[in-house]
C-alpha positions as CSV (number, residue, x, y, z in Angstrom):
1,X,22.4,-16.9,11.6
2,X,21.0,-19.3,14.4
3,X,23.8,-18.8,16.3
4,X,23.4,-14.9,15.9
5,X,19.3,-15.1,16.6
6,X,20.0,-17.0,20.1
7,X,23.0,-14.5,21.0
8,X,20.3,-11.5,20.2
9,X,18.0,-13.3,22.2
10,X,20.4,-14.0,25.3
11,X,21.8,-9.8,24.9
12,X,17.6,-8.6,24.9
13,X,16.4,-10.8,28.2
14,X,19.7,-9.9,29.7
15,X,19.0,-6.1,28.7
16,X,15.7,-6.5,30.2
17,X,16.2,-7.6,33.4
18,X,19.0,-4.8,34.0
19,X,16.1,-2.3,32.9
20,X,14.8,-0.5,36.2
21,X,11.5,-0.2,37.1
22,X,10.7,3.0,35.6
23,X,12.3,1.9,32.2
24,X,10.6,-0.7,32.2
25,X,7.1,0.9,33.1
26,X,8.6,3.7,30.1
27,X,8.7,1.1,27.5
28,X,5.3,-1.2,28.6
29,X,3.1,2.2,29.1
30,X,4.9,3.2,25.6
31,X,3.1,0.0,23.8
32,X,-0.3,0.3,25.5
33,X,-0.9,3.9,25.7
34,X,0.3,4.4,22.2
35,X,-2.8,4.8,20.5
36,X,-4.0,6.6,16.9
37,X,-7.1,8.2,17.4
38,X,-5.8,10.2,20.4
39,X,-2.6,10.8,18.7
40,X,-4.8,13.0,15.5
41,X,-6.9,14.5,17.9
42,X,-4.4,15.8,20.1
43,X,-2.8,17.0,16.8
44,X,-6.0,19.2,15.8
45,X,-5.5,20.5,19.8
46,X,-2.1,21.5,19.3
47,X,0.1,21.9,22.3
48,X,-2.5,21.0,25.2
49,X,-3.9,18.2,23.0
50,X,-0.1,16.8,23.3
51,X,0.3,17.9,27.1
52,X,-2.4,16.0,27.8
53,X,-1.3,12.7,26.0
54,X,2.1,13.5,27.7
55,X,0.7,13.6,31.1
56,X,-1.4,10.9,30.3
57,X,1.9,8.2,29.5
58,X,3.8,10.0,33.0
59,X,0.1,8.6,34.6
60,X,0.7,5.5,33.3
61,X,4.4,5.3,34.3
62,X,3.7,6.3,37.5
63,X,1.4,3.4,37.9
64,X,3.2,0.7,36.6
65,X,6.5,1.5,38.0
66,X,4.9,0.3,41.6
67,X,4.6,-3.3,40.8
68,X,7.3,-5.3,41.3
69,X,10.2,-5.7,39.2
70,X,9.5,-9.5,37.5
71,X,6.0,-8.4,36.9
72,X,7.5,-5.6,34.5
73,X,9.7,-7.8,32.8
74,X,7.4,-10.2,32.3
75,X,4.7,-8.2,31.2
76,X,7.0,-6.1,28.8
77,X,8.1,-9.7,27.1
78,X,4.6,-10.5,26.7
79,X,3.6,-7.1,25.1
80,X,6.3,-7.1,22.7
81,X,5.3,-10.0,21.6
82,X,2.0,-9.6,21.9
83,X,2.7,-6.5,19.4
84,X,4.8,-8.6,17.2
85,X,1.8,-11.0,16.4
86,X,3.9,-13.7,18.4
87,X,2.1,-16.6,20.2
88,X,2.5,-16.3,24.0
89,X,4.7,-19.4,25.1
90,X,5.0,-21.5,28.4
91,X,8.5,-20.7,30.0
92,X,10.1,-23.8,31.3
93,X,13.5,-22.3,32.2
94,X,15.1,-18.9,31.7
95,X,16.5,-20.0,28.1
96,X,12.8,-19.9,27.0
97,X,13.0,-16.4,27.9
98,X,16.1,-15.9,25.5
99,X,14.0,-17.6,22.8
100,X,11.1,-15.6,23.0
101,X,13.2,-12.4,23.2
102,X,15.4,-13.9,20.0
103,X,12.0,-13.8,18.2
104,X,11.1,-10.4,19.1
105,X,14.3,-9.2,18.0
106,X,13.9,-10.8,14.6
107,X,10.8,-9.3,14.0
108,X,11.8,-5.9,15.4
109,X,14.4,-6.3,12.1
110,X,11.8,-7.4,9.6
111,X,10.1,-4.2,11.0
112,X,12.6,-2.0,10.4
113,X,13.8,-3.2,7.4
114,X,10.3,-2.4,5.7
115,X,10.1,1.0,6.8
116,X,14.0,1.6,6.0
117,X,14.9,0.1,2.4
118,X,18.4,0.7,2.7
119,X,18.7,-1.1,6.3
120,X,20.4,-4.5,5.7
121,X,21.6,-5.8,9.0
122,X,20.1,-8.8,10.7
123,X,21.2,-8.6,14.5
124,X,20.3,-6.5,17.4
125,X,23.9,-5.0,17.1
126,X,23.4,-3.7,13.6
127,X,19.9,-2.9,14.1
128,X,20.9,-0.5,17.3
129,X,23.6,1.3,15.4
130,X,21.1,2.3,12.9
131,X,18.5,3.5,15.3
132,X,21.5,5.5,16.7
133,X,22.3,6.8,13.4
134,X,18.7,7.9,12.8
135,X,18.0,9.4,16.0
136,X,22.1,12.0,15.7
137,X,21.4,12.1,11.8
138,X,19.6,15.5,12.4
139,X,23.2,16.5,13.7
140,X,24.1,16.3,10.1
141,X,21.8,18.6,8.5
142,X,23.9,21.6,6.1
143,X,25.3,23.9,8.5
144,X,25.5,26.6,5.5
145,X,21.1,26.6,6.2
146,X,21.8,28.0,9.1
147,X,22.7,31.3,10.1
148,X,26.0,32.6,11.7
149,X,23.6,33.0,15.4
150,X,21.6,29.5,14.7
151,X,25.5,27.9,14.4
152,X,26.7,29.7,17.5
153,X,23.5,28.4,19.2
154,X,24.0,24.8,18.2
155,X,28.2,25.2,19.1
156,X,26.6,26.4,22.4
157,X,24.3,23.7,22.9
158,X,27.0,20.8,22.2
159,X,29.7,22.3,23.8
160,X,27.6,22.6,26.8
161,X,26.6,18.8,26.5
162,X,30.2,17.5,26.5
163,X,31.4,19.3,29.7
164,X,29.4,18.3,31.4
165,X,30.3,14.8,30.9
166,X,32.0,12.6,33.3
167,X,35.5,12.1,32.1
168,X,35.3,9.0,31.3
169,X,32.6,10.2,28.7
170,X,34.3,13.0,27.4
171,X,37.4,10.5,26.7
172,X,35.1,8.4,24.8
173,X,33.7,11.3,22.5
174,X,37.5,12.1,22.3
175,X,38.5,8.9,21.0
176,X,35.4,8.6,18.9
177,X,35.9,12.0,17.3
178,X,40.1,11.4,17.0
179,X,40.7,14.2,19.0
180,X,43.0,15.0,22.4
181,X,40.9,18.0,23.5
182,X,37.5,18.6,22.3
183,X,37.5,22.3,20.8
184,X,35.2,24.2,19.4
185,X,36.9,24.5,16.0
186,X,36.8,20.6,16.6
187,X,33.0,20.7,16.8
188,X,33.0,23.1,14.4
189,X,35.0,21.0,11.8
190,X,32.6,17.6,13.1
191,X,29.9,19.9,12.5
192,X,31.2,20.5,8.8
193,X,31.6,17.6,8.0
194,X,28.8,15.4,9.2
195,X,30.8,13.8,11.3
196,X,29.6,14.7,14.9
197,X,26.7,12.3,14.9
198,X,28.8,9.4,14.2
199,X,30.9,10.3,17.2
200,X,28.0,9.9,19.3
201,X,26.7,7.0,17.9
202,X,30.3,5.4,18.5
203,X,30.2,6.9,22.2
204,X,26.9,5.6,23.3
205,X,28.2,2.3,22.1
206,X,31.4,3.2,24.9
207,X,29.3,5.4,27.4
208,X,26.3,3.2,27.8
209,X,22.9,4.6,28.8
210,X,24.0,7.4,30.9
211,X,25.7,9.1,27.9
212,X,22.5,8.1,25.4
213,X,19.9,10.0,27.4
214,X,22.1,13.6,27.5
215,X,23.2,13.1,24.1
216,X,19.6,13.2,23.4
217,X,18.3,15.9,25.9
218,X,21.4,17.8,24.3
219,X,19.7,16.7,20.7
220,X,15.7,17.3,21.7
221,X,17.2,21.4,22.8
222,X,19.0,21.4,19.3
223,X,16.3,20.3,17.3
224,X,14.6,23.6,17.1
225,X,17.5,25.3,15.9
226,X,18.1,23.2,13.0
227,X,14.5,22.7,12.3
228,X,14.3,18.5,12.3
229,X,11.7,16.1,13.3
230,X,13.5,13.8,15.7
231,X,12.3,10.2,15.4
232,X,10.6,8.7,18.1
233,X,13.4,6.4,19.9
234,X,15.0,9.9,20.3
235,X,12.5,10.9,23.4
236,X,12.1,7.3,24.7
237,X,12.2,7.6,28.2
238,X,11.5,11.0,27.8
239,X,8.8,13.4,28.8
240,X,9.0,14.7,25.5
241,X,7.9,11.7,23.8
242,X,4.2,12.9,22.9
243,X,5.6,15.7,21.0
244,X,7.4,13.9,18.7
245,X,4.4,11.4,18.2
246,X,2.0,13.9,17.3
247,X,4.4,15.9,14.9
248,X,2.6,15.4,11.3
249,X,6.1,14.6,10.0
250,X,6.4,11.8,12.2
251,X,2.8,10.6,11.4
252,X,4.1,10.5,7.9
253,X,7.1,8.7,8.0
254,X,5.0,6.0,10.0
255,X,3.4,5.4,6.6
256,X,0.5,8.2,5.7
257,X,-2.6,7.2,5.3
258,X,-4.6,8.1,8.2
259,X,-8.3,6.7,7.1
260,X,-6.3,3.5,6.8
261,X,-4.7,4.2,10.5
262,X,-7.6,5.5,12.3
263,X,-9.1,1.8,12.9
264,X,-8.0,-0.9,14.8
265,X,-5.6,-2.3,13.1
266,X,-3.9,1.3,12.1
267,X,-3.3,1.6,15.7
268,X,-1.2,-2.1,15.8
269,X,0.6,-1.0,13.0
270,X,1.8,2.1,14.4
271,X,2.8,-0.3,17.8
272,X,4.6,-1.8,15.5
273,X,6.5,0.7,13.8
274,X,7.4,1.4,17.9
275,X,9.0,-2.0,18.5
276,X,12.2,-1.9,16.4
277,X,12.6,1.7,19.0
278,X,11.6,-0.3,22.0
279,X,14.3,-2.9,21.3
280,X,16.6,-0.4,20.8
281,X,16.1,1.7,24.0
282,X,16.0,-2.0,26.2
283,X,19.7,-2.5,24.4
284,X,21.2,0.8,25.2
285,X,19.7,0.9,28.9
286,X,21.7,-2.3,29.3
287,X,24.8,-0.6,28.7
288,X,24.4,1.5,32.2
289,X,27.5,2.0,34.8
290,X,25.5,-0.2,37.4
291,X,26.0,-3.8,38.1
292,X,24.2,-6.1,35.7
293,X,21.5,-8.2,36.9
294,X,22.4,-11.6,37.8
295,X,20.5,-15.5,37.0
296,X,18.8,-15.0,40.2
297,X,16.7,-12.4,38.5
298,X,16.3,-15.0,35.5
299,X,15.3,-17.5,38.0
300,X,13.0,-15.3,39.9
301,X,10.9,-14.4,37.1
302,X,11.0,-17.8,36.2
303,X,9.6,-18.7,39.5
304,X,6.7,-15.8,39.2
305,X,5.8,-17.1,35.9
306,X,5.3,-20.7,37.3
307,X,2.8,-19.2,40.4
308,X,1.1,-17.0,37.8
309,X,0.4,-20.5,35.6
310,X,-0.3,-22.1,39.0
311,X,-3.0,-19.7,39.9
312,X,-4.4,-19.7,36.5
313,X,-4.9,-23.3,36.9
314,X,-6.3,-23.5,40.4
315,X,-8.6,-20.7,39.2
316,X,-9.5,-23.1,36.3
317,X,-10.0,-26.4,38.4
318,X,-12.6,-23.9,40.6
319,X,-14.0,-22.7,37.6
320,X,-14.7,-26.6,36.4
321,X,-16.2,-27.6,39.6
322,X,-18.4,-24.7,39.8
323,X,-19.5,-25.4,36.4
324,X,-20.1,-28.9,37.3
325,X,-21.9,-28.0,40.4
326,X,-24.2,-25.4,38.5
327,X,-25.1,-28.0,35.7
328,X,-26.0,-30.4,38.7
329,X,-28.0,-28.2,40.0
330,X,-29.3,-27.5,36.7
331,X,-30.7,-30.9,36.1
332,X,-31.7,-30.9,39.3
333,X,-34.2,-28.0,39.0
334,X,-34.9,-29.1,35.7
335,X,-36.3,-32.7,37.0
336,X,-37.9,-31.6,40.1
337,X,-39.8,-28.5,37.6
338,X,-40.9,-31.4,35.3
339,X,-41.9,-33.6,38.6
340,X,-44.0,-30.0,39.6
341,X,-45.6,-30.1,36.6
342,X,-46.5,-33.4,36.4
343,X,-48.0,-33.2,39.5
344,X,-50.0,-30.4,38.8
345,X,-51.4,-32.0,36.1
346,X,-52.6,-34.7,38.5
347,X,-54.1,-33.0,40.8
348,X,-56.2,-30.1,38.7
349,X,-56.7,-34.4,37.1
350,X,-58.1,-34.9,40.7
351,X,-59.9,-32.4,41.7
352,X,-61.7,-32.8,38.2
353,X,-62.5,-36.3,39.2
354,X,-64.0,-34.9,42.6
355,X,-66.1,-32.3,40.8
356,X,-67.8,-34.9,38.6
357,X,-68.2,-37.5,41.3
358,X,-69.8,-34.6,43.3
359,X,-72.4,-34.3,40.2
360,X,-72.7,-37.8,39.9
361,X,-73.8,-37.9,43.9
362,X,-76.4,-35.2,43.4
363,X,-78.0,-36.7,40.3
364,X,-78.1,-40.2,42.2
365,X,-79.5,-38.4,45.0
366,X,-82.1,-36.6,42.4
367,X,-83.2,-39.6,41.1
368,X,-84.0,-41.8,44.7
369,X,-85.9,-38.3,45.5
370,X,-87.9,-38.9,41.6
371,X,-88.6,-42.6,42.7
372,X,-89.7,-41.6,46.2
373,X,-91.7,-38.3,45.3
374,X,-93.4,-41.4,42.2
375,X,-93.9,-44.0,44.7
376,X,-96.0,-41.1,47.1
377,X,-97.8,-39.5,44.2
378,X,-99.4,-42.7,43.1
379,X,-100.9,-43.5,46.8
380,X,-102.0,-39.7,47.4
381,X,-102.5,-38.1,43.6
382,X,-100.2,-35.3,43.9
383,X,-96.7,-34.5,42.9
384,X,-94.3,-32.5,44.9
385,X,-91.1,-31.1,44.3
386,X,-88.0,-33.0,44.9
387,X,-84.9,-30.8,47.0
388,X,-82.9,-32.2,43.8
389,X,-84.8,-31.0,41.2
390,X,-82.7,-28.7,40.2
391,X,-80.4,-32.0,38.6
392,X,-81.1,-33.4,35.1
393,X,-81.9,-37.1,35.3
394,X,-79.8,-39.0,33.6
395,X,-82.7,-40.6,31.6
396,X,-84.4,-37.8,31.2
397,X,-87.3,-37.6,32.6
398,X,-88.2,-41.1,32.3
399,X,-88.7,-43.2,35.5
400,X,-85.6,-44.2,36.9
401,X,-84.0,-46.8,37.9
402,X,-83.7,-47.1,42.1
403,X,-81.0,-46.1,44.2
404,X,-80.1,-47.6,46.9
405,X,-78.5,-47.1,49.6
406,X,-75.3,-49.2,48.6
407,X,-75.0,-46.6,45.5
408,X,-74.6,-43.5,47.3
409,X,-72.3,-45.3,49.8
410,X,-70.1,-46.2,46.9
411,X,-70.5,-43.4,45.8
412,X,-69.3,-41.2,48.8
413,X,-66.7,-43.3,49.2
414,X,-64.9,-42.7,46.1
415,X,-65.4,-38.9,46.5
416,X,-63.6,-40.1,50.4
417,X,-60.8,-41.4,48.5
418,X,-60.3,-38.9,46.1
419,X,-60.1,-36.1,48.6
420,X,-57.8,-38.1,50.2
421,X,-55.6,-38.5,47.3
422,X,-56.0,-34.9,46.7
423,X,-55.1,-33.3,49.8
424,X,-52.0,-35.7,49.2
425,X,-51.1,-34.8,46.2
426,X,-51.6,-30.8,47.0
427,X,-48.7,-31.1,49.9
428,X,-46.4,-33.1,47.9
429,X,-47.1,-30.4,45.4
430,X,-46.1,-27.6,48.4
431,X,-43.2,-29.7,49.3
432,X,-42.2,-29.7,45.9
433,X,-42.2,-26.2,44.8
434,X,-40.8,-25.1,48.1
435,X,-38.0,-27.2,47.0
436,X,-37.9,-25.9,43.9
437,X,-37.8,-22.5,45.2
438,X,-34.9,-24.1,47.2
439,X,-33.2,-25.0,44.2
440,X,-33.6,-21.8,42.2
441,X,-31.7,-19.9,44.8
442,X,-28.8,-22.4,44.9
443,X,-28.4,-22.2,41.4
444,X,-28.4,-18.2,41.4
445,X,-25.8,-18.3,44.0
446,X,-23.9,-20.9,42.2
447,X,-24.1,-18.9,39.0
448,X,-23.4,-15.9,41.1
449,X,-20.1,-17.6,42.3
450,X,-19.3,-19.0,38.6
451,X,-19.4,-15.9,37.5
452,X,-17.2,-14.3,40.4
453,X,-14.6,-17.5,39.5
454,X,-14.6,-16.8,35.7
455,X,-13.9,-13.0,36.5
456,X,-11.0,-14.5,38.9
457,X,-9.7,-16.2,36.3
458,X,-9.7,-13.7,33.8
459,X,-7.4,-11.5,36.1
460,X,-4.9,-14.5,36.3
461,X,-5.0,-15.0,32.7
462,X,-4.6,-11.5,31.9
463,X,-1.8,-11.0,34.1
464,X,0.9,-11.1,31.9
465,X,0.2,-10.9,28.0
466,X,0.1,-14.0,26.2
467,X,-0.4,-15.7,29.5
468,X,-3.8,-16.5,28.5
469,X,-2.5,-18.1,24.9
470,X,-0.9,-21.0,26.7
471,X,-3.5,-22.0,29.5
């Protein structure tokens, strides 16, 4: 069983890097597009609601199929996996590719065998055969339901299909079918007997991609007729594909329920229920007429995946410094705003000081005025009022004690020095907050540029899916 998970594994990455771009695009735009909500809503539009959807997934297509070729592959890995609930994983060398494709496969079995009972294989092989089965089973339906014209119509529509086949196609439904010349009482008789689709299963294992898709654009015109619901790997690659996902049928084989399906995790289910397809359509592309890719195509994805991881990691180390350099600046600001307001404090402290000593002057001044104004009144017997009566005595209104000159002085010259230490401390308080002010705008731009490195980083992370799970 190991030995079968690591062949699947090796057949898948191989498959995927013979895809093309558009196939590839097909199959990525396929898991992200695929959506519920728009799905029932497009349903209760009928036929534009599913145009629109349709032209919506070509948008997508038509987008992605411009990037280059090792972006698609390794995006498609990544969303498979992403889909399959897998952990992203750090490639080292092109058999970690096979690995991660090996578990993908095994999961796109466990898928299918829950929504198919009766499905019992366990390799990429069996798995594709029964997809096969499922998507020509239709081919089987009781010709006796149809009428003689709905028969003739169907004969038309095959018999059309195989000539024009290359030879080398039509000998491979011949051989398939155990036939030398494919008639139409042949067809008719394969037709009978439920046989045809098993032909074309066997010849899309023989006639490789090419034959798949007309077999199934010969199928998609013939499903009218006999009045089936194709599955959905029947249209991948397809522009038909919407139509299929919006028939109620097909919402109902994907598991009913659509209150359950209509959130979030309804609409992984149902990329689920695609993955099983997915895999499917990447095998049978492989099997295309054109030369297979070789290891250089391993090795050069290898080698974008190491630049991606490279980027995301210089993106990091600039994201770390400018962290660092914003949480310097940080405690910078934060220091030099505590320093601001401390000395803020000190000098309203100041100029407090210089306010009282100011009061303190005039009431010493008011008192030498009382003494003066006492020492007059006694030699002339009158009183007159002193320029500093306006200030309270300190002992009010008792005789004071005098001042002299040696008070004031002392006096003025602490209000000098305090006027001094305040016109100091208000210009180291200017410096200060223009430095602050310095600061604040070097930490907006630094935040401004950590935020532009984060959103950098983001895009390298987010390059590939489950890039970001392993960095």
């Amino acid at each position: 069983m190991m030995a079968e998970s690591k062949s699947d594994g090796r057949d898948l990455w191989r498959s995927m890097l013979a895809l093309s771009p558009t196939e590839l695009a097909g199959c990525l735009a396929l898991l992200n597009e695929t959506k519920l909500w728009p799905l029932v809503t497009s349903r209760l539009r009928g036929a534009a609601g599913a145009r629109q959807l349709d032209r919506s997934l070509q948008a997508a297509i038509a987008q992605l199929e411009t990037k280059p070729r090792p972006d698609l592959i390794l995006s498609l890995l990544g969303r498979m996996a992403q889909v399959c609930d897998i952990s992203g994983k750090d490639y080292q060398a092109e058999r970690d590719f096979e690995g991660h494709a090996a578990d993908i496969v095994g999961r796109a079995i466990e898928i299918h065998r829950k929504q198919y009972k009766t499905f019992a294989g366990s390799t990429l092989g069996e798995l594709t055969r029964d997809q096969l089965h499922r998507i020509f089973g239709g081919l089987d339906s009781d010709p006796e339901s149809l009428t003689d014209s709905e028969q003739e119509a169907l004969l038309d529509k095959v018999q059309s299909f195989i000539d024009a086949l290359p030879l080398d196609q039509q000998q491979a439904l011949k051989e398939a079918m155990g036939a030398d010349r494919i008639t139409r009482s042949v067809l008719r008789k394969a037709l009978v007997t439920g046989s045809l689709s098993a032909a074309l299963v066997a010849a899309v294992q023989v006639g490789g991609f090419a034959f798949y898709t007309a077999a199934v654009s010969m199928l998609a015109g013939a499903a009218g007729i006999l009045g089936i619901t194709l599955p959905f790997a029947a249209y991948t690659g397809l522009s038909s594909t919407i139509a299929v996902l919006v028939n109620p049928v097909f919402l109902l084989i994907l598991g009913g329920g659509f209150v359950f399906y209509l959130t979030g995790s309804g609409t992984r289910k149902l990329q689920q229920k695609l993955i099983p397809l997915v895999v499917t359509q990447i095998a049978i592309c492989a099997q295309k007429d054109t030369p297979q890719a070789t290891g250089e195509s391993g090795e050069t994805c290898l080698n974008v995946w190491k630049n991606a991881i490279r980027t995301v990691r210089d993106c990091q180390e600039k994201v770390d410094r400018a962290e660092a350099e914003r949480k310097v600046l940080r405690q910078r600001r934060d220091k030099l705003s505590q320093e601001v307001r401390t000395q803020s404090r000190t000098a309203s402290r100041v100029s407090q000081d210089i306010q009282l000593k100011n009061t303190a002057l005039k009431i010493l001044l008011a008192q030498r005025d009382q003494t003066d104004s006492q020492t007059e009144n006694r030699a002339v017997g009158s009183q007159p009022r002193s320029k500093y009566s306006g200030v309270e005595s300190p002992r009010g209104g008792s005789t004071p004690n005098r001042v002299t000159d040696a008070d004031l002085s002392a006096m003025r010259k602490e209000i000098h020095m305090l006027t001094a230490e305040s016109n100091d401390l208000k210009l180291k308080l200017s410096r200060s907050r223009s430095q602050l002010r310095l600061l604040d705008t070097q930490l907006k731009n630094a935040v401004a540029s950590l935020r532009e490195k984060k959103s950098r980083l983001d895009v390298a992370r987010n390059r590939y899916p489950g890039l970001a799970d392993i960095t």
